[in-house]
Structure formats: C-alpha cells, structure tokens
ChimeraX commands (.cxc) that place a marker at each C-alpha (Angstrom):
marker #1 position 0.00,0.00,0.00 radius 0.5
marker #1 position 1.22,3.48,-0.53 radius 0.5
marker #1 position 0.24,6.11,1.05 radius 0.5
marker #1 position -1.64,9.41,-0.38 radius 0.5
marker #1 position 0.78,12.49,0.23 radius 0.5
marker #1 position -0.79,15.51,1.00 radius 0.5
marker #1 position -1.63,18.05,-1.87 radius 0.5
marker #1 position -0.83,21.73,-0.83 radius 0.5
marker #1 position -3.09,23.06,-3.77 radius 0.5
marker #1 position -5.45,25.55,-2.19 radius 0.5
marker #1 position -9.38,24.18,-2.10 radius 0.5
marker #1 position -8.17,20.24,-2.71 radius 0.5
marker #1 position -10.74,17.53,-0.61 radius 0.5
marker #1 position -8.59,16.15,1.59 radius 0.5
marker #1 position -6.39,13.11,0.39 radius 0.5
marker #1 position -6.16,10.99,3.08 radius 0.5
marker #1 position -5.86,6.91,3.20 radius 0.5
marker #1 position -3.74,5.22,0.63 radius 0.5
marker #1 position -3.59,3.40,-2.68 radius 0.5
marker #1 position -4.40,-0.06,-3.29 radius 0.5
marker #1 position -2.15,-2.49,-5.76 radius 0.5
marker #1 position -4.86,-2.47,-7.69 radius 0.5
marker #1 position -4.70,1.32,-7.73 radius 0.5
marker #1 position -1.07,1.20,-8.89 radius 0.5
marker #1 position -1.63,-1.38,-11.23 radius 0.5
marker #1 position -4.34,1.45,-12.78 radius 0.5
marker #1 position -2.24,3.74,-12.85 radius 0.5
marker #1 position 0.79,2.49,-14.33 radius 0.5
marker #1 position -1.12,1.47,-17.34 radius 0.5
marker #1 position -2.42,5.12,-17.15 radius 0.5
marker #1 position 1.48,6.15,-17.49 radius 0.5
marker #1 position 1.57,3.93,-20.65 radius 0.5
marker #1 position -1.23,5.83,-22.12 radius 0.5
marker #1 position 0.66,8.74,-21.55 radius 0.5
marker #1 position 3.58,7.20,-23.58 radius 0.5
marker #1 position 1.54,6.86,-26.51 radius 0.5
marker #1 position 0.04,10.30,-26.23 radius 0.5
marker #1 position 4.05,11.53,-26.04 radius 0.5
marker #1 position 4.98,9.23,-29.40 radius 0.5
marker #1 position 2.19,10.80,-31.33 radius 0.5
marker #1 position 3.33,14.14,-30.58 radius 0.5
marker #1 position 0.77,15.21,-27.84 radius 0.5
marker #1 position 0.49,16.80,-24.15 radius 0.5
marker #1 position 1.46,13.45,-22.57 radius 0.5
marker #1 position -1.63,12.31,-19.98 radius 0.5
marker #1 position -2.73,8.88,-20.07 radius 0.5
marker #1 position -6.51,7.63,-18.98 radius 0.5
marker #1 position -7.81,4.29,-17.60 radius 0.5
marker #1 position -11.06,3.21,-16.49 radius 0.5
marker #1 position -11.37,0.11,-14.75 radius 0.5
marker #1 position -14.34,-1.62,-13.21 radius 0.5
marker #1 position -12.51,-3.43,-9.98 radius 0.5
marker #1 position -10.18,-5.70,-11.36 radius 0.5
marker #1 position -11.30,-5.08,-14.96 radius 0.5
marker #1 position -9.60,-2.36,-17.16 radius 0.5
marker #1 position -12.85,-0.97,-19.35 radius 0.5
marker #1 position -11.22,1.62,-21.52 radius 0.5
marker #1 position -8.06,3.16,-22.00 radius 0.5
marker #1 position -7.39,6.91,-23.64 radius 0.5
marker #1 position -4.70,9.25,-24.12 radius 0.5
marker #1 position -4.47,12.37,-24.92 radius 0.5
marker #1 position -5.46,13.30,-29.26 radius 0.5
marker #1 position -6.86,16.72,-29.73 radius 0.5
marker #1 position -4.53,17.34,-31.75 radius 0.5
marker #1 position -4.34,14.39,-34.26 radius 0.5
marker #1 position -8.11,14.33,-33.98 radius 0.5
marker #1 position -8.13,17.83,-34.06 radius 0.5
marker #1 position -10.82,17.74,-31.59 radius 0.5
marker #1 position -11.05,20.07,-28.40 radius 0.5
marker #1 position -12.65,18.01,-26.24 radius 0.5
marker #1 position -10.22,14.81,-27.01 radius 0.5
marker #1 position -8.62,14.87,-23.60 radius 0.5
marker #1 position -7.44,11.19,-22.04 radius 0.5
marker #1 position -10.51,10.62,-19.78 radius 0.5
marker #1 position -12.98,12.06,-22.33 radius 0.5
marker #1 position -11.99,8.99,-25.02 radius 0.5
marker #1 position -11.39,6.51,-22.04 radius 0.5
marker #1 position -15.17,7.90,-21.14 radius 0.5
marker #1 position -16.44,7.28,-24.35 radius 0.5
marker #1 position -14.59,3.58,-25.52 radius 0.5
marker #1 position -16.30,2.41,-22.03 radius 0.5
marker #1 position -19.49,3.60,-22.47 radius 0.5
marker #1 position -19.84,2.12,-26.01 radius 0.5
marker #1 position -18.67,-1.14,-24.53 radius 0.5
marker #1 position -21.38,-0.77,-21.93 radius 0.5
marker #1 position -24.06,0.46,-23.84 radius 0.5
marker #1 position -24.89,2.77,-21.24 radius 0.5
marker #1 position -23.69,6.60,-20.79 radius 0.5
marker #1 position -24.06,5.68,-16.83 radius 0.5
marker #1 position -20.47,4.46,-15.52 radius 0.5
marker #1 position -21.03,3.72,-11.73 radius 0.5
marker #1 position -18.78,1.85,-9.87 radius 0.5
marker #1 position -15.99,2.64,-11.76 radius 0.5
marker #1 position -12.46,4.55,-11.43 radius 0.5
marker #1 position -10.74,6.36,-13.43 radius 0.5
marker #1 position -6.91,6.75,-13.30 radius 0.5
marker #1 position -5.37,10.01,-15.00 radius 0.5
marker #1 position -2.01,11.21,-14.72 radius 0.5
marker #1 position -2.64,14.43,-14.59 radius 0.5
marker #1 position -5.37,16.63,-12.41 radius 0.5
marker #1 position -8.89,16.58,-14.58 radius 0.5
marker #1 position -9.60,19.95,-16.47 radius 0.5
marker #1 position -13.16,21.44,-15.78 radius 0.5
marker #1 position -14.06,19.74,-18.78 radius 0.5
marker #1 position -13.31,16.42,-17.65 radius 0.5
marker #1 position -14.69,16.71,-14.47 radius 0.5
marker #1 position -17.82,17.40,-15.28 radius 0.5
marker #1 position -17.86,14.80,-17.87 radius 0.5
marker #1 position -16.82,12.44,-15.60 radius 0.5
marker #1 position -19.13,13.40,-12.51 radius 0.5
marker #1 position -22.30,13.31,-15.81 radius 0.5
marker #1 position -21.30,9.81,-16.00 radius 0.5
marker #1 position -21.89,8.92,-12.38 radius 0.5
marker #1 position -17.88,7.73,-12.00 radius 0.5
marker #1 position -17.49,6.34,-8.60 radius 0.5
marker #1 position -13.75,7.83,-7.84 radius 0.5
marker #1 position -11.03,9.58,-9.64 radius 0.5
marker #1 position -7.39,8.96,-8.69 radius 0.5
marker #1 position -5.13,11.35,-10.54 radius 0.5
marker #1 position -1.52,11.76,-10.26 radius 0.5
marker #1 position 0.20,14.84,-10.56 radius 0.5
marker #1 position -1.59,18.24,-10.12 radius 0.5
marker #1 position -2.34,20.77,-12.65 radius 0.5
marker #1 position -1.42,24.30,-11.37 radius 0.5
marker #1 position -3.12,25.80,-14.70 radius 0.5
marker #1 position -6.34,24.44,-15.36 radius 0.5
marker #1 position -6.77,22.02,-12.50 radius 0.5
marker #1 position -10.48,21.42,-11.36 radius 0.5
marker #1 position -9.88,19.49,-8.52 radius 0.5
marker #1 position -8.01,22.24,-6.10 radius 0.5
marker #1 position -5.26,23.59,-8.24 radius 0.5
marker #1 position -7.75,26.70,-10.01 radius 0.5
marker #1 position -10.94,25.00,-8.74 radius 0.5
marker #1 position -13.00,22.21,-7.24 radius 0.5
marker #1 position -15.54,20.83,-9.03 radius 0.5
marker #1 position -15.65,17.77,-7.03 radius 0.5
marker #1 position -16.19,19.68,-3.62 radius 0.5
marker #1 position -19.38,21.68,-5.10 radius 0.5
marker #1 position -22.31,20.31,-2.68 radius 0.5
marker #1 position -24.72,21.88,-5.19 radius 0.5
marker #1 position -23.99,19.00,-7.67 radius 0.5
marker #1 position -26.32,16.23,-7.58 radius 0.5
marker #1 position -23.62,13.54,-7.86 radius 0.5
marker #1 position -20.21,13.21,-5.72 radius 0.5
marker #1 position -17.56,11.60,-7.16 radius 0.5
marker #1 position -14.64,10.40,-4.66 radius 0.5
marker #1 position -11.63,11.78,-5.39 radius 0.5
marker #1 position -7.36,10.79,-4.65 radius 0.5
marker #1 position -4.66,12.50,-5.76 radius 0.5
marker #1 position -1.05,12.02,-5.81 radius 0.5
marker #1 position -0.41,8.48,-7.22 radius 0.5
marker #1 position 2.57,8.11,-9.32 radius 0.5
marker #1 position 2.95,12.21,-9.28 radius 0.5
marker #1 position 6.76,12.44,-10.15 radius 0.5
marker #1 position 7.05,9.67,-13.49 radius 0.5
marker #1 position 3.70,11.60,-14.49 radius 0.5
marker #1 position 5.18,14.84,-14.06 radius 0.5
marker #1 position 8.66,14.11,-15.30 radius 0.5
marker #1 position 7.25,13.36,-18.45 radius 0.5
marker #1 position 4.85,16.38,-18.83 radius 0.5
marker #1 position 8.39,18.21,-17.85 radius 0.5
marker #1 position 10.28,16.41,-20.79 radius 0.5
marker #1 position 7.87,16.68,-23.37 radius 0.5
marker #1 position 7.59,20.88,-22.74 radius 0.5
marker #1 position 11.46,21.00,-22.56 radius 0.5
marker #1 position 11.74,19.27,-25.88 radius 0.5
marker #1 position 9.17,21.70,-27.55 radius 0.5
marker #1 position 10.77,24.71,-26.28 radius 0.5
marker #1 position 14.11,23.54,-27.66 radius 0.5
marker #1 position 12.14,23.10,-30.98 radius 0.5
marker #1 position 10.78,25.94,-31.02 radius 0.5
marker #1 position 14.21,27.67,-30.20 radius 0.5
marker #1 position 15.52,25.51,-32.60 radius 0.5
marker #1 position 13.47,26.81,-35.38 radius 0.5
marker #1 position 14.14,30.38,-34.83 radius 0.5
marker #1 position 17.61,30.25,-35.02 radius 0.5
marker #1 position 17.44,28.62,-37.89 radius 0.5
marker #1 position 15.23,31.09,-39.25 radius 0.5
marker #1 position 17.55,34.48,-37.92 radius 0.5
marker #1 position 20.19,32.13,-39.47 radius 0.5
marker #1 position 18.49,31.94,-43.23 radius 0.5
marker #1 position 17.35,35.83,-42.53 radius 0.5
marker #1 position 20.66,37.15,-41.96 radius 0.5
marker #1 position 23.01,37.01,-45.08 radius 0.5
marker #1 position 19.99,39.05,-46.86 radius 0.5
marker #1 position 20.29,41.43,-44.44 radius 0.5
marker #1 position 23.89,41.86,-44.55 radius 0.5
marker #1 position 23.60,41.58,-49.03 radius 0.5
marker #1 position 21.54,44.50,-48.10 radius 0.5
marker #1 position 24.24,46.80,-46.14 radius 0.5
marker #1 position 26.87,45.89,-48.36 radius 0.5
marker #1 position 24.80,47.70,-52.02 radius 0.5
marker #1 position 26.01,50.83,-52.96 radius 0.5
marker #1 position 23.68,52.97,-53.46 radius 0.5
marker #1 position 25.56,55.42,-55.39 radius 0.5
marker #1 position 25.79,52.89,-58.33 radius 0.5
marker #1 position 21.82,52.90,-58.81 radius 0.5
marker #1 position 20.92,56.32,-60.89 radius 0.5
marker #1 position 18.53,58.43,-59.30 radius 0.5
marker #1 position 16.11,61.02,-61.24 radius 0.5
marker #1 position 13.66,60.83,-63.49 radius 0.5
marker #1 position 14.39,58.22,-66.47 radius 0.5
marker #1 position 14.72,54.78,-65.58 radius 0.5
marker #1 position 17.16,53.96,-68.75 radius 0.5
marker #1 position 20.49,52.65,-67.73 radius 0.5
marker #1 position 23.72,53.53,-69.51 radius 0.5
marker #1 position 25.26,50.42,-71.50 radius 0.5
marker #1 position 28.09,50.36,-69.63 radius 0.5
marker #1 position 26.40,49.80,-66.13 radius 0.5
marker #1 position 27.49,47.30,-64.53 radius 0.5
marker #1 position 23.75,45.63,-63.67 radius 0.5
marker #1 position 23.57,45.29,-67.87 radius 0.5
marker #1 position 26.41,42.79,-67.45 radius 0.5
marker #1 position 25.54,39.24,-68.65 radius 0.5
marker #1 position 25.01,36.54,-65.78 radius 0.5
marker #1 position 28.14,34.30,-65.24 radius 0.5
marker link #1:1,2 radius 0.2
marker link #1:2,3 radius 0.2
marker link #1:3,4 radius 0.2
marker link #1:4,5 radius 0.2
marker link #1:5,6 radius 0.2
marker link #1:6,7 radius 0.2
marker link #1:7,8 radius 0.2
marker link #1:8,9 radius 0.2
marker link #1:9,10 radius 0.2
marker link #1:10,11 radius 0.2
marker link #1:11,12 radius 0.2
marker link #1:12,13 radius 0.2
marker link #1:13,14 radius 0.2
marker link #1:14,15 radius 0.2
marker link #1:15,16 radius 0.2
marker link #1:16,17 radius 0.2
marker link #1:17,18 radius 0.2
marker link #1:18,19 radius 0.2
marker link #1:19,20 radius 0.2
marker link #1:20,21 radius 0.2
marker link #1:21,22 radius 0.2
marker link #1:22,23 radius 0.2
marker link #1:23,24 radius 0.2
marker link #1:24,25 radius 0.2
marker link #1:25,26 radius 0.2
marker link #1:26,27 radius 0.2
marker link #1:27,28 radius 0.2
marker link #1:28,29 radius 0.2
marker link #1:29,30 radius 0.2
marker link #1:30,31 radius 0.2
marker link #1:31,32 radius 0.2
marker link #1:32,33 radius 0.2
marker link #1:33,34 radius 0.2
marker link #1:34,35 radius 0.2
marker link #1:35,36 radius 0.2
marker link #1:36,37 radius 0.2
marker link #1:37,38 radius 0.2
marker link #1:38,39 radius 0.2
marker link #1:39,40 radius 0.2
marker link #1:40,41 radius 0.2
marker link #1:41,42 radius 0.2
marker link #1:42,43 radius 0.2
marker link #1:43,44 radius 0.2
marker link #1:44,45 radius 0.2
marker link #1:45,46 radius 0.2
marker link #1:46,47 radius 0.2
marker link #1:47,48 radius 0.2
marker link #1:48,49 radius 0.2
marker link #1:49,50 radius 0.2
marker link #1:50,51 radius 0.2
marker link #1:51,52 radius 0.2
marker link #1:52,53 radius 0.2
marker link #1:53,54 radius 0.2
marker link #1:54,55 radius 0.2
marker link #1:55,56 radius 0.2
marker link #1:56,57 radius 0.2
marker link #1:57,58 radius 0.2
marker link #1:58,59 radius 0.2
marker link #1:59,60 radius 0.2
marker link #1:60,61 radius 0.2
marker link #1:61,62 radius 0.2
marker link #1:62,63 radius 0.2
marker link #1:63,64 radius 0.2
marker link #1:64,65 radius 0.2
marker link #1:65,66 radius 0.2
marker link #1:66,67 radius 0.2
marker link #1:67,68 radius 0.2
marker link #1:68,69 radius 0.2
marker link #1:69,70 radius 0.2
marker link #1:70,71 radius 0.2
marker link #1:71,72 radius 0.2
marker link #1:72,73 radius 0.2
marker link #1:73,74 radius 0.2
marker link #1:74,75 radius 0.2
marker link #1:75,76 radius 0.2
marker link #1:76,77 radius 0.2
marker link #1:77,78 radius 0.2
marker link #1:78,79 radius 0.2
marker link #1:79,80 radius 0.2
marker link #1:80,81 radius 0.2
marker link #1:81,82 radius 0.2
marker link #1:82,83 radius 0.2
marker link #1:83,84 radius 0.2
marker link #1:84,85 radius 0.2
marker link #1:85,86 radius 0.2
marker link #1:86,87 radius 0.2
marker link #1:87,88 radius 0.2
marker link #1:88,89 radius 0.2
marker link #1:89,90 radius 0.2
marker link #1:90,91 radius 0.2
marker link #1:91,92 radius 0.2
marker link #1:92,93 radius 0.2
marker link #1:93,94 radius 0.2
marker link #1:94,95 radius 0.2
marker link #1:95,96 radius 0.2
marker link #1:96,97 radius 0.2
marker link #1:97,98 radius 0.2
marker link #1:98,99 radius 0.2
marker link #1:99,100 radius 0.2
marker link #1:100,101 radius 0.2
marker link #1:101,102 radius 0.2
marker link #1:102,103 radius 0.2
marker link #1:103,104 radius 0.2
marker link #1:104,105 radius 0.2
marker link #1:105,106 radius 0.2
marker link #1:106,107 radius 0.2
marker link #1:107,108 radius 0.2
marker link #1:108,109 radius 0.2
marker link #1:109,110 radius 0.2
marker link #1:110,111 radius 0.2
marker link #1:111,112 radius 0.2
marker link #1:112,113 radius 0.2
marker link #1:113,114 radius 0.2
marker link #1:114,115 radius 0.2
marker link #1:115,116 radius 0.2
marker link #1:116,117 radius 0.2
marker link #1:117,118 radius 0.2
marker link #1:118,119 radius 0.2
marker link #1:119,120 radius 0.2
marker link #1:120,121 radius 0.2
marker link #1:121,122 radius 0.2
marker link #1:122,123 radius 0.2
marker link #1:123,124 radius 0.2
marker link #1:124,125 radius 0.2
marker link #1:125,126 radius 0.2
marker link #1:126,127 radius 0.2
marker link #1:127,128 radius 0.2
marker link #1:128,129 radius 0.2
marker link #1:129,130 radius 0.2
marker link #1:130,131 radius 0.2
marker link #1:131,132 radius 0.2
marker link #1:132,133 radius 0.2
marker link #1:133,134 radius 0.2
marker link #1:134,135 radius 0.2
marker link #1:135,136 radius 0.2
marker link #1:136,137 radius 0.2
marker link #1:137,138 radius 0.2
marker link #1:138,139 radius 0.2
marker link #1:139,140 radius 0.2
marker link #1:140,141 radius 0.2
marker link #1:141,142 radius 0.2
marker link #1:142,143 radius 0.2
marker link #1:143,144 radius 0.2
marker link #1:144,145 radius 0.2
marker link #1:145,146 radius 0.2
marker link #1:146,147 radius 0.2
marker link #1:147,148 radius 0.2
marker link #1:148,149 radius 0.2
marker link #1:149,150 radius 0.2
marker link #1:150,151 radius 0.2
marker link #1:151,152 radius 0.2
marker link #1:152,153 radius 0.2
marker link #1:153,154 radius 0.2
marker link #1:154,155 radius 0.2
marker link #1:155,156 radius 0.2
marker link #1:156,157 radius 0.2
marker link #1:157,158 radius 0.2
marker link #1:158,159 radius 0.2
marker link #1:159,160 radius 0.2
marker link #1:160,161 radius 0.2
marker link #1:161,162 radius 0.2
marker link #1:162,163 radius 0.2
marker link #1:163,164 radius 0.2
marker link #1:164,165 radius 0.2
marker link #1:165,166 radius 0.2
marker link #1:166,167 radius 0.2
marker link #1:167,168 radius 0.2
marker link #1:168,169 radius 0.2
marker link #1:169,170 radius 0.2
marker link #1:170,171 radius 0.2
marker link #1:171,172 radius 0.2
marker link #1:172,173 radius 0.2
marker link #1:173,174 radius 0.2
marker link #1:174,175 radius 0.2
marker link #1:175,176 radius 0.2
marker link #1:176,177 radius 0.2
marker link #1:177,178 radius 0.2
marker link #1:178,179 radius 0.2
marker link #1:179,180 radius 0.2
marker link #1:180,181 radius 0.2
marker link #1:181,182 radius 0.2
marker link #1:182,183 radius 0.2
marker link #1:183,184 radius 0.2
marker link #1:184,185 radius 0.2
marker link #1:185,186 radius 0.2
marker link #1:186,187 radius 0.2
marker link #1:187,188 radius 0.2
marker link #1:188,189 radius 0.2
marker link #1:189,190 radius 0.2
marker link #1:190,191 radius 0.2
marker link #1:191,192 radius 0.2
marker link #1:192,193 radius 0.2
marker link #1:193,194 radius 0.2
marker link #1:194,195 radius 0.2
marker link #1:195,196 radius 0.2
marker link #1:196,197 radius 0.2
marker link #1:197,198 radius 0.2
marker link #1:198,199 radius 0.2
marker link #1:199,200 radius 0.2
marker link #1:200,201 radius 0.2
marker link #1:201,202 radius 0.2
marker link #1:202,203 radius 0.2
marker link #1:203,204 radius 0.2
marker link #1:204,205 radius 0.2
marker link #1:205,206 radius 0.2
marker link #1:206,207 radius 0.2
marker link #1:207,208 radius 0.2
marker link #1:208,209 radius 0.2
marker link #1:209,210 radius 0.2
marker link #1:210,211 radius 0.2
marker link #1:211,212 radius 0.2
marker link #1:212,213 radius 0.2
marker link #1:213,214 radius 0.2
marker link #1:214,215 radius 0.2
marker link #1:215,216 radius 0.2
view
C-alpha cells in the first residue's frame, strides 16, 4: 500500500488513506497511455477506467491528431467504455489520470456517475480538482464523485516536464534557424552601394552599367 501524500493546492478535498495495488496497477497502465500520447506528438496524460479488477477503456491524450477540443485522455477513455457498456451511466468505476482533470473532464466524468477519480500529478493551470478549482467539492452537484490525488505524481510529471522541454528547444531551434536563413539578406543589403543605382527621373540605364552585365 502506498500512502496518499498531502496536496498543498489551495481548495483540494482532503487526500487521506492510501492506494491499493490495484490502484497502482491502474495507474501504471495510465502512465503507458501517456507514452503513446508523447509518441504521437501530444500533451502526454494517459486515462484508464477500470471496473474493480477489470480495465474498461483506456485513452490518451489526441486533440490534436483528432483535431478535436474536447479529445482529452478521460474524455476517449469515457467514451470507448461507455460504447462497450451500452450505457452513458459508468457507476462503480475509477478512473486513473495522470494528470489533475480539467473542468471539462470533471464534469464529464461526474455526468457519468464515475465512482472515484485517482489522478496523479496536479495541474497548477487548469486544474479542477483544487489547483484553479474544485468541481468535485461543489455540494450543489447532484452527484459526488470520490476523489485521490497524488499516485505516481513524479514519473507523471517528469514526463509532462520532458515533453515541454523538448518543444521549447524546438521551437528555439526553429528560430535560429530562421535568424540564421534571414541574416546574409540582411547583410547583401548593407553591403549595395547605393551610389551605383541612378537616381532622377528616367529609368534607362547607360550600356556600360554594370547591372547590364551578362550573368556568369
């Protein structure tokens, strides 16, 4: 068993008791969702729904190669399980996420009557359970979905870390290569003498000018 540490995100439900093996198990398999989000070039967070012992659905993270907003981990773990079901109901289930559910996927989830959510690293940006918000404290929502944080929070966050380090370096990447391709026009540009271009009224060279010289 391993036990929940504490989340120091402002408005977070308390995380206290601890993770089963079967929780671990969940969420490791969430991790390799994540992996495949990371190969196909997206935000790496990995989704699994399980049923007890029984993994239901797996997701990972596609907007973009769906290019589809709402294609976040839990949303296509959501929908592969209730397709399998037959039912848009999901009770009894958990879902495993490596990162903190968006508002989005809260309420999606929490629509679908999940039983608990175990995520594992928090989301200081768009979190919606503590980090900006908690949806799943609200006691004006007529379902309560249980709620852990915590599980597995540094290999989930270590490779949310990698994957934005090796986009910035792309990105860097790119626009030195671009100041690179940009500068000898520039410096073409300081090196013309203007004096050799006539100025005034007709545009008719002289046949001696040096710009009516064949190419070599």
């Amino acid at each position: 068993m391993t036990d929940v540490p504490h989340h120091p995100a402002p408005g977070l439900l308390p995380l206290t008791g601890s993770f089963s093996p079967d929780d671990e198990a969940g969420m490791r398999l969430a991790l390799d969702q994540a992996l495949n989000a990371q190969l196909a070039g997206e935000v790496p967070v990995g989704a699994v729904l399980m049923r007890g012992q029984q993994v239901l659905a797996t997701g990972y993270n596609r907007p973009i190669t769906t290019h589809d907003p709402t294609a976040h981990a839990e949303i296509v773990a959501l929908r592969h399980a209730a397709q399998l079901l037959q039912n848009y109901r999901l009770p009894e289930c958990t879902l495993y996420v490596t990162l903190e559910p968006c508002a989005m996927c809260a309420m999606a989830m929490m629509h679908a009557r999940i039983g608990r959510v175990v995520f594992a690293t928090p989301d200081p940006k768009t979190g919606a359970a503590g980090s900006v918000l908690n949806l799943f404290a609200l006691a004006q929502l007529n379902h309560h979905t249980a709620l852990q944080g915590g599980l597995m929070a540094e290999p989930a966050a270590a490779l949310l870390r990698q994957f934005f380090a090796e986009r910035r370096a792309q990105h860097k990447a790119r626009r030195d290569a671009l100041r690179s391709l940009a500068a000898p026009a520039a410096d073409l540009t300081s090196t013309l003498d203007a004096s050799a271009i006539p100025a005034g009224e007709s545009t008719e060279l002289p046949a001696d000018h040096p710009a009516l010289e064949p190419p070599r």
